[in-house]
SETIDO-575537 format. One record per atom (N, C-alpha, C, O, CB): x negated, y, z negated. Coordinates in steps of 0.02 Angstrom, whole numbers, plus 50000, padded with zeros to 5 digits. Last residue first. Glycine has a CB too. Layout:
# residues N
XYZ
...
***
This chain:
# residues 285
421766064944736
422516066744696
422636072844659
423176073744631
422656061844642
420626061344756
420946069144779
421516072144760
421736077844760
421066069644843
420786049244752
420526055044700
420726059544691
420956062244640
420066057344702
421566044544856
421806044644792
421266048844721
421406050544663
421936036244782
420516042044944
420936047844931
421416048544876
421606054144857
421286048844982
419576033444910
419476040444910
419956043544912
419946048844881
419126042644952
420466022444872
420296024344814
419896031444837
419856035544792
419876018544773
420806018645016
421536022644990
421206026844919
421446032244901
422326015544963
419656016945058
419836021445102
420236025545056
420206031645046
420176018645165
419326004944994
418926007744993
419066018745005
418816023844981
418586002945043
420165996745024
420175997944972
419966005144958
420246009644926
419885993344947
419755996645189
420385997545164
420606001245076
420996005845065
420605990445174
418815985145129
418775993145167
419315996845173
419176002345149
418585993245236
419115973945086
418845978745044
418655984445052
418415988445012
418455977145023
419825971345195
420255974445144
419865976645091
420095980545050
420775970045117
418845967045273
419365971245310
419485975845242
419315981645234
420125966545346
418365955745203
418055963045208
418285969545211
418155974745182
417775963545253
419295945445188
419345950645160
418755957445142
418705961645098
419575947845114
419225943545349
419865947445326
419795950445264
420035956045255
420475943245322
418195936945358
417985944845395
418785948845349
418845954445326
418035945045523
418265926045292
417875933645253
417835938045290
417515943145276
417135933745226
419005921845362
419435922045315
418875928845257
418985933045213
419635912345284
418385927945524
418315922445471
419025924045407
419485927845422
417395923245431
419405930645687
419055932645638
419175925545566
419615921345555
419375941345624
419045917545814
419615923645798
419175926545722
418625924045709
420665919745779
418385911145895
418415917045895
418705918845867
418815924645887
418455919345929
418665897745845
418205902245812
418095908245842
417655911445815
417615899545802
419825897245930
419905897345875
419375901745810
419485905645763
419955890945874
419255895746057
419635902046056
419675900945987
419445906345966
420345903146101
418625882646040
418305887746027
418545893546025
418205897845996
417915887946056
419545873545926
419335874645990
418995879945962
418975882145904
419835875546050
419035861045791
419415868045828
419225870145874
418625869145881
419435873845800
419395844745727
418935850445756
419275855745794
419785854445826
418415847745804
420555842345615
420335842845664
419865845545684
419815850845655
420595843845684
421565834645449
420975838545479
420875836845568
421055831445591
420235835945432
423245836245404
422735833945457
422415836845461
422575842645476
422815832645511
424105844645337
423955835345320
423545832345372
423515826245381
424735829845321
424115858345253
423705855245330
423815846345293
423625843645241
422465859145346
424075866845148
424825860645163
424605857845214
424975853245229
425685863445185
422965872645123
423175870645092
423735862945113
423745856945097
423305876145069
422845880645281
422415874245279
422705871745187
422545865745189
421335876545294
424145888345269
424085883545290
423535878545276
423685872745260
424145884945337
423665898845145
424165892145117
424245887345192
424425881645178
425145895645082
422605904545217
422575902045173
422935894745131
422735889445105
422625906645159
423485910745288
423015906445325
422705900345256
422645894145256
422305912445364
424265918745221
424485913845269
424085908945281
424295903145284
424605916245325
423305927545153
423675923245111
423915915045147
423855909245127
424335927945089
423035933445256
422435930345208
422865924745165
422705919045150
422005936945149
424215940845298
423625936445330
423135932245306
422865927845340
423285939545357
424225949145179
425025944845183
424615939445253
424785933545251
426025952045219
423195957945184
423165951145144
423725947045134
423765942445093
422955952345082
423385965445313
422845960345328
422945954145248
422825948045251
421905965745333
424785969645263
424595968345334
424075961645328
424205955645333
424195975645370
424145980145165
424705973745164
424705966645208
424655960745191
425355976845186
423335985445228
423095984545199
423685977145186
423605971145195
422865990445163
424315993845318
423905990545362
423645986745296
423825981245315
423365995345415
424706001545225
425265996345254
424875990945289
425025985045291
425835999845311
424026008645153
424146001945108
424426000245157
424555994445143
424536001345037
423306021245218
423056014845241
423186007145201
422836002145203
422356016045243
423926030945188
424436027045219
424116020445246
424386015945279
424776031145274
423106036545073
423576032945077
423936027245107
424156021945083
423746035445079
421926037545244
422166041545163
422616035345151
422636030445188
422686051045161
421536037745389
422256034645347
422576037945276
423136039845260
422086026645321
420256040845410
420846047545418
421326044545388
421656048345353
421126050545497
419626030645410
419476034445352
419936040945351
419986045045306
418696036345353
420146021045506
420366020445443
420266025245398
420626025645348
420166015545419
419906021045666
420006027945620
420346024145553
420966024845554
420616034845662
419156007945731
419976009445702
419686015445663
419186014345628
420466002445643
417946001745768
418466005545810
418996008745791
419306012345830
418726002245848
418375988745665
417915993945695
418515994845756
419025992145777
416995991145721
419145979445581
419195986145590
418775993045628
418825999145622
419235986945538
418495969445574
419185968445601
419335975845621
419615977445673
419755965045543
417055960745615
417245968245577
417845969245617
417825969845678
416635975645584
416855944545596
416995948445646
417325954845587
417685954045537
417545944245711
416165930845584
416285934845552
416405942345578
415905945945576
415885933945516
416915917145671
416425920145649
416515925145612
417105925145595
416105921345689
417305899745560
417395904545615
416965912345606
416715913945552
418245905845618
417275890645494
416915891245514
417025894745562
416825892745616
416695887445516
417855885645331
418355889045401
417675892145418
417415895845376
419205896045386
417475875545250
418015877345275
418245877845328
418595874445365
418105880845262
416285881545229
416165873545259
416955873545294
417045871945352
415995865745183
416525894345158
416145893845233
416145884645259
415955883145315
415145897545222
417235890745045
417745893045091
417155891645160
417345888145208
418095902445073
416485886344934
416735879444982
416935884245030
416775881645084
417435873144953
416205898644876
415515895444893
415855891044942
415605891144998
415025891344829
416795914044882
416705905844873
416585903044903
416745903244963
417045902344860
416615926444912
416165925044883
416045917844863
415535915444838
416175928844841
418005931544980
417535931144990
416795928144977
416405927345024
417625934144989
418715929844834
418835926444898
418265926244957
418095920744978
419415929644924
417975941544770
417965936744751
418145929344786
417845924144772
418225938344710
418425951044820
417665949944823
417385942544807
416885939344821
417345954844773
419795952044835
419315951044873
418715947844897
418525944544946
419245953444871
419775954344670
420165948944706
419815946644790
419635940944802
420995952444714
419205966944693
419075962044658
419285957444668
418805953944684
419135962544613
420275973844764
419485974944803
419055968144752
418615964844779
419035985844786
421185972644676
421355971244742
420505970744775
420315966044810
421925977844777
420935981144562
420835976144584
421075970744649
421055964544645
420885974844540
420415994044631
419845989844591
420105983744603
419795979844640
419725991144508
421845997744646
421485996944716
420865993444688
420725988844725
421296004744762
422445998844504
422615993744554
422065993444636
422005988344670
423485995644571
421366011244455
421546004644451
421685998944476
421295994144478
421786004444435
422116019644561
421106018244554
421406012344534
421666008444574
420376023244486
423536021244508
423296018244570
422576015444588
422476010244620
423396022844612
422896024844359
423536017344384
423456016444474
423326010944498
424706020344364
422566036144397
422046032144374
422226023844377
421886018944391
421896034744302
423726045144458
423046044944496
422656039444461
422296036944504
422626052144493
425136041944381
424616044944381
424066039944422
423986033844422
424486046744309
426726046744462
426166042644452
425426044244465
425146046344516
426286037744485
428106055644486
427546056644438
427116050044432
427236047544377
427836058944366
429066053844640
428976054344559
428486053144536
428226048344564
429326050844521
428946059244770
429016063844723
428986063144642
428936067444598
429546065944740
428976050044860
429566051344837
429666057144788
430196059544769
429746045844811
427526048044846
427946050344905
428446053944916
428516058644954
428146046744930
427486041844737
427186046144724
427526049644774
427846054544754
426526045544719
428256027544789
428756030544712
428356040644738
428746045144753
428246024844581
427426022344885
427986026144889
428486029544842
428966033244854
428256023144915
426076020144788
426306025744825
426846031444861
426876037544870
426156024644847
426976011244702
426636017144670
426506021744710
426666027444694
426086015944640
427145999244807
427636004944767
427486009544732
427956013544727
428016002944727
425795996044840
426356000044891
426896003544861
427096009044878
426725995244938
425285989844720
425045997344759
425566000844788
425776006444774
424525996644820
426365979144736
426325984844670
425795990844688
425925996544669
426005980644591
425605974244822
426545974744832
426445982644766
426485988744767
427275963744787
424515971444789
424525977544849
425295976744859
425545979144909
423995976044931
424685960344701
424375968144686
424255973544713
424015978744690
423925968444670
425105953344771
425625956144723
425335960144693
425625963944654
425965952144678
423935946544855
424615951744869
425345954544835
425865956744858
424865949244917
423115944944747
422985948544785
423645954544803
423815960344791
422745944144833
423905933044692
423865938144652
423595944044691
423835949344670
423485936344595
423425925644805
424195927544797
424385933444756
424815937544770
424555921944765
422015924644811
422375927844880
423325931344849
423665936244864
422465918944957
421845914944705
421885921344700
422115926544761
422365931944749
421305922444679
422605903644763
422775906644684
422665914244697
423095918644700
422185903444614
421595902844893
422505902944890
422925904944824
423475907444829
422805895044904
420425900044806
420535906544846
421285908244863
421545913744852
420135906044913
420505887844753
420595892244694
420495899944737
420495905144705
419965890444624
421155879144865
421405879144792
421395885244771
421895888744765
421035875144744
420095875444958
420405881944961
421005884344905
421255889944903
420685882145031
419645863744908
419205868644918
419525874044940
419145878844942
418705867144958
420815855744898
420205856344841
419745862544850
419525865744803
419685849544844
420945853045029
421565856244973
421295857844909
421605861344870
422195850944954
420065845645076
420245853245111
420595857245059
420545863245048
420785852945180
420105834045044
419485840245010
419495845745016
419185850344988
418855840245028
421345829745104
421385833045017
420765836244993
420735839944944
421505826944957
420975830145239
421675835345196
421675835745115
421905839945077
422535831345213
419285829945235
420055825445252
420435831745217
420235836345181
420225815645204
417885830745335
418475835545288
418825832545316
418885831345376
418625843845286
417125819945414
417015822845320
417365827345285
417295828445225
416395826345304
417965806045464
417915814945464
417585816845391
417755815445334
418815819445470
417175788745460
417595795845445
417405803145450
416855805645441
417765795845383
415925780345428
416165783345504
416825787445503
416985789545558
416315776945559
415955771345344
416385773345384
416805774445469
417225772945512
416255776345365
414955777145293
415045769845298
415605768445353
415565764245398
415245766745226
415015790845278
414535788145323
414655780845303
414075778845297
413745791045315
416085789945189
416205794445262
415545793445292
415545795945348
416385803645253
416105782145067
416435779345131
416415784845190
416755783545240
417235777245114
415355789044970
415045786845025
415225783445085
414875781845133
414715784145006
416215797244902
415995801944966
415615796444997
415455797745055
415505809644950
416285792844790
417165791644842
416995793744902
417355793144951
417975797144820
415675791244724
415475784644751
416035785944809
416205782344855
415555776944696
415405801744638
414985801144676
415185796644730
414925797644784
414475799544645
416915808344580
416445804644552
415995802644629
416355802244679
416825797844503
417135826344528
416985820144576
416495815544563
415915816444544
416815822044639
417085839044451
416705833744426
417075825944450
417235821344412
416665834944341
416925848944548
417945845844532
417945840944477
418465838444454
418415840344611
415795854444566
416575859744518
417105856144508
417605857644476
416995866644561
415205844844587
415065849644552
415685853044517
415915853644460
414705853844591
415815840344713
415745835044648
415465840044597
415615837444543
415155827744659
415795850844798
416485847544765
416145843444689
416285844344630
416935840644832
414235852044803
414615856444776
415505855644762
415805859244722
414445861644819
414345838944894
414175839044815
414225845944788
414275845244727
413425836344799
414815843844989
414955836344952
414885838444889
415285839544844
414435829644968
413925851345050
414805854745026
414885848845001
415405850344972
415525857445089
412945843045064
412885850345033
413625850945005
413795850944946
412665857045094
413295837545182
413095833045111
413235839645084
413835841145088
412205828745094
413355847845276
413805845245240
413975841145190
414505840645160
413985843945263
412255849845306
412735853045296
413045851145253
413025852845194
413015853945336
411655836345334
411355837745257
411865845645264
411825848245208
410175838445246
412225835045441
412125829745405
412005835245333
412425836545290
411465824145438
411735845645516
412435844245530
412505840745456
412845843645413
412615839145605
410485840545526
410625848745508
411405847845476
411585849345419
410605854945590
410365829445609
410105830845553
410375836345512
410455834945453
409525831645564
411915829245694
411405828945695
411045831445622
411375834845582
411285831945752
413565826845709
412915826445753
412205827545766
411915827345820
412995828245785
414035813645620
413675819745593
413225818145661
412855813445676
413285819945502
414985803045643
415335808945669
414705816945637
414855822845633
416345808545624
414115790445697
414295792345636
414435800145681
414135802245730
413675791245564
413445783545804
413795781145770
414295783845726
414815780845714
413485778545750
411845787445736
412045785345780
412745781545779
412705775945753
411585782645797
410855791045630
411635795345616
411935793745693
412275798245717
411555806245596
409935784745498
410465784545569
410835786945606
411305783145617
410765782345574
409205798145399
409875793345404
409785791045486
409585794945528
410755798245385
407705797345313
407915800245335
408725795145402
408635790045434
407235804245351
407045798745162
407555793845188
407825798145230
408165802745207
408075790545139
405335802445097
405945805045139
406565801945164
406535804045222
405745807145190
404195800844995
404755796445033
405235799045065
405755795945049
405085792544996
402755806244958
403385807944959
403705803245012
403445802345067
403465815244973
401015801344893
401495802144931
402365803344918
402585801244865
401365797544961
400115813244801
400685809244798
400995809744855
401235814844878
401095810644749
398505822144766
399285821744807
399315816844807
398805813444811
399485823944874
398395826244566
398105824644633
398485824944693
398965828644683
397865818744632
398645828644458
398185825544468
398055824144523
397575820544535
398175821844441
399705839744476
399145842244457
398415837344441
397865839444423
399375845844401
400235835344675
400225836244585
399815839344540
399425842744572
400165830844554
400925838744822
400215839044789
400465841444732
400775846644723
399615843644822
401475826444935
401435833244886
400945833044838
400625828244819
402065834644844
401575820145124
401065821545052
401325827345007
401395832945033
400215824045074
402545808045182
402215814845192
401655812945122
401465808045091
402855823145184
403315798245282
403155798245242
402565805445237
402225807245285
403055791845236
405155793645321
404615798945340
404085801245274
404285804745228
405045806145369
405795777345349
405535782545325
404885789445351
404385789245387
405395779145279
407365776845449
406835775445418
406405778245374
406685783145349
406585774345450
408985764245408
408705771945412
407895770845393
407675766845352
409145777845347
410245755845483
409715758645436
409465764645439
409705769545469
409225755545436
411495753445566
410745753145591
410305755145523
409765756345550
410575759045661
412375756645507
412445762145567
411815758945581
411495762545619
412525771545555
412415752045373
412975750545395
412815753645490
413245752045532
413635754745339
411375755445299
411185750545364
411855748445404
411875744545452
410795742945337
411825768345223
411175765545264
411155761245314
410935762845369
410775762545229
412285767045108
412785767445177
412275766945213
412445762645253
413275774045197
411895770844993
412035765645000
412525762845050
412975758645044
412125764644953
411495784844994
411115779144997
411305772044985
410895767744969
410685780244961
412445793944982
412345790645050
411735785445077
411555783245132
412315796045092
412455800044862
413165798744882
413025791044960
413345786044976
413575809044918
411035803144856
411315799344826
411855796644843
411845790444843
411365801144786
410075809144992
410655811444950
411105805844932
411495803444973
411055816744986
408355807344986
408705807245007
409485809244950
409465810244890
408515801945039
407045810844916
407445815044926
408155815144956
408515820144957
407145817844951
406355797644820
406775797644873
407145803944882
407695803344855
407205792344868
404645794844760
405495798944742
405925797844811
405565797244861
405435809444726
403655783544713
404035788144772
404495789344745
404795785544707
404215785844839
402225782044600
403075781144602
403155784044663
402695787844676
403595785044540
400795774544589
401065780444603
401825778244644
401955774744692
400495784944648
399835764344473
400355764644533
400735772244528
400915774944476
400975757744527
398375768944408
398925769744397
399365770344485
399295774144532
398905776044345
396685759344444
397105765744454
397955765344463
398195762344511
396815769144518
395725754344302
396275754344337
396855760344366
397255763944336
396525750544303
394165750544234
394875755644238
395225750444302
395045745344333
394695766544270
393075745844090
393635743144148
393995747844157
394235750644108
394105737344134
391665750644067
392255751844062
392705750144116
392705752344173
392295757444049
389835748944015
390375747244080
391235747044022
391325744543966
390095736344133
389395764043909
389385754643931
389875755943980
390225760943990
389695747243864
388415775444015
388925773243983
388975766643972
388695762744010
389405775044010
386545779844011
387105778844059
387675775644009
387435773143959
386875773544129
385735788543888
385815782943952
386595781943966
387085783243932
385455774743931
385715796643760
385335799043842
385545794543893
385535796943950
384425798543846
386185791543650
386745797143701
386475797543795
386735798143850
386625807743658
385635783943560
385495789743577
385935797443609
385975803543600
385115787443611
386505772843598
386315776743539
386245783943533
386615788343512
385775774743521
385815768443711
386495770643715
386625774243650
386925779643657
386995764743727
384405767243691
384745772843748
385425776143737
385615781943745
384845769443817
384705757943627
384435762043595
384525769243644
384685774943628
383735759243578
385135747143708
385515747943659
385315754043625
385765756143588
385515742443622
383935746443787
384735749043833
385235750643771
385685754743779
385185741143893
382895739243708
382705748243743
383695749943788
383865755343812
381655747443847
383755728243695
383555733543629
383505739443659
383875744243649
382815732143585
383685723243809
384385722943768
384075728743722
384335734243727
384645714343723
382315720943833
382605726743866
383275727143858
383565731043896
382475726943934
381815713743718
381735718443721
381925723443787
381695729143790
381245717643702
382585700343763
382855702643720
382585711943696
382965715843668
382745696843670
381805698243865
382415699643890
382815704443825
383165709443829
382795692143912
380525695843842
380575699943874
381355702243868
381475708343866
380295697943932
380985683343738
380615690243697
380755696743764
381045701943747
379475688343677
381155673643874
381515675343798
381325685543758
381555691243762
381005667443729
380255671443928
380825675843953
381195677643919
381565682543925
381165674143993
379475661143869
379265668843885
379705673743916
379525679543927
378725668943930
379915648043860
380075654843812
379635660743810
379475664143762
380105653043740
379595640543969
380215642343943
380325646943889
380885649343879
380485637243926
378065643343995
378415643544044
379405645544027
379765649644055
378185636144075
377765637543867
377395646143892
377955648743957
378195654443964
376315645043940
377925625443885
378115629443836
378295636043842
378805639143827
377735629343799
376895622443992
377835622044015
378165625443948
378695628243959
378235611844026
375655623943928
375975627843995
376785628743994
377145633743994
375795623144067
375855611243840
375715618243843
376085623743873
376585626943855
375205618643867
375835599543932
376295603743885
376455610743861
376955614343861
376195601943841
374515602843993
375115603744017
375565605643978
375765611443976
375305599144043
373835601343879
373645608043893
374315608143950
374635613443953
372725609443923
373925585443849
374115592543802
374085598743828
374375602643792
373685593643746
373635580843954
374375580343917
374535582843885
375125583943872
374575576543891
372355581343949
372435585444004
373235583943955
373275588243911
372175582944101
371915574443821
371975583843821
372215585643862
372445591343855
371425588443824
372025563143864
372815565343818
372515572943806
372895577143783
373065559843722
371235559843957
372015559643970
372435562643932
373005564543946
372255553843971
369795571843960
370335565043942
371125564643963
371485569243983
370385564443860
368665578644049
369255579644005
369615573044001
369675569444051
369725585344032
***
């Protein structure tokens, strides 16, 4: 063989060598493009990205920005479960070293009655966070005066509606003509007035004393009638107590002979029993 055939048949080769990968490559672009066509083969590649997941803070607004005044606060981190999946939850749970809330329970008590003021008085948020910045009593004399406001209103009308019972009986006593449905009446509302003292929501942060049945033991259902004096009795009491924590210019903690004594809802239980007593016999009228 010669020099310039062997120079040719090399050449050759190295030809063979750079564009034979060519045609291969481009026919398995075609058989993957035709797949995909089709439907039968695997997906093109798709970039994802998994979406940052937000924490909520359950903690209570008024007192997130009192935090480190006491040391900080840490977190308790849990799991809730969404309809894409579970999410962690952020819990802010407080310091409370320092601070007149003795303990977790204590704490979110009373956040609670916070913001049921800011609810009904439409309080602005920011005035409640000086009592964990603080370190203040959480009932001062004027939340006190806010929250027994609209039971001291009605307590009063109470007892001018058992002043006006009492004279309808003693007028009937007396012999003059009052009808049986004007007394029902007035005892409805007196027992309404009650129910209603009873039933507000700030009075238990209030007056934390226990709830004691004032009247057990007591023959009330033999009273009839005469059970308005005693009835007088317990809401000319309701009233009292009432207009003190009103004019109170000082909050305190209470001894414990104190919470023994009966709640401001045992009193008006008392009297919705009482009510209860004078409207049976007054049927009988």
């Amino acid at each position: 063989m010669s020099k310039g055939a062997g120079i040719s048949v090399l050449t050759v080769c190295l030809l063979l060598l750079v564009f034979l990968p060519l045609p291969a490559q481009e026919r398995t672009q075609a058989s993957s493009a035709g797949s995909n066509r089709g439907g039968g083969g695997s997906a093109p590649d798709v970039r994802t990205s998994t979406p940052a997941v937000s924490t909520r803070t359950t903690s209570a607004p008024s007192y997130s920005s009192a935090g480190s005044a006491s040391g900080g606060a840490y977190r308790d981190f849990g799991t809730r479960t969404y309809a894409g999946g579970a999410a962690p939850v952020v819990r802010e749970v407080p310091n409370l070293r320092g601070t007149s809330f003795y303990s977790y329970s204590n704490y979110y008590y009373w956040n609670d009655f916070l913001f049921r003021l800011m609810d009904r008085f439409y309080m602005d948020p920011t005035y409640f966070s000086r009592f964990y910045r603080n370190n203040e009593p959480l009932l001062t004399p004027k939340l006190q005066r806010l929250a027994v406001g609209n039971p001291l209103i009605l307590s009063k009308r109470l007892v001018s509606a058992v002043d006006e019972l009492s004279q309808m009986v003693e007028a009937r006593e007396a012999g003059q003509p009052i009808d049986k449905d004007l007394i029902l009446a007035k005892v409805k509302q007196i027992r309404d007035l009650a129910k209603k003292i009873r039933n507000d929501d700030l009075l238990p942060y209030v007056d934390q004393r226990r709830d004691i049945d004032i009247l057990k033991d007591k023959s009330v259902d033999t009273l009839g009638l005469e059970a308005v004096g005693e009835l007088r009795a317990m809401a000319l009491d309701l009233n009292s107590q009432l207009a003190n924590l009103y004019n109170s210019s000082s909050t305190a903690t209470i001894s414990v002979d104190s919470l023994a004594q009966p709640s401001l809802a045992s009193l008006s239980k008392g009297i919705e029993r009482l009510c209860k007593t004078i409207e049976a016999s007054a049927k009988r009228l």
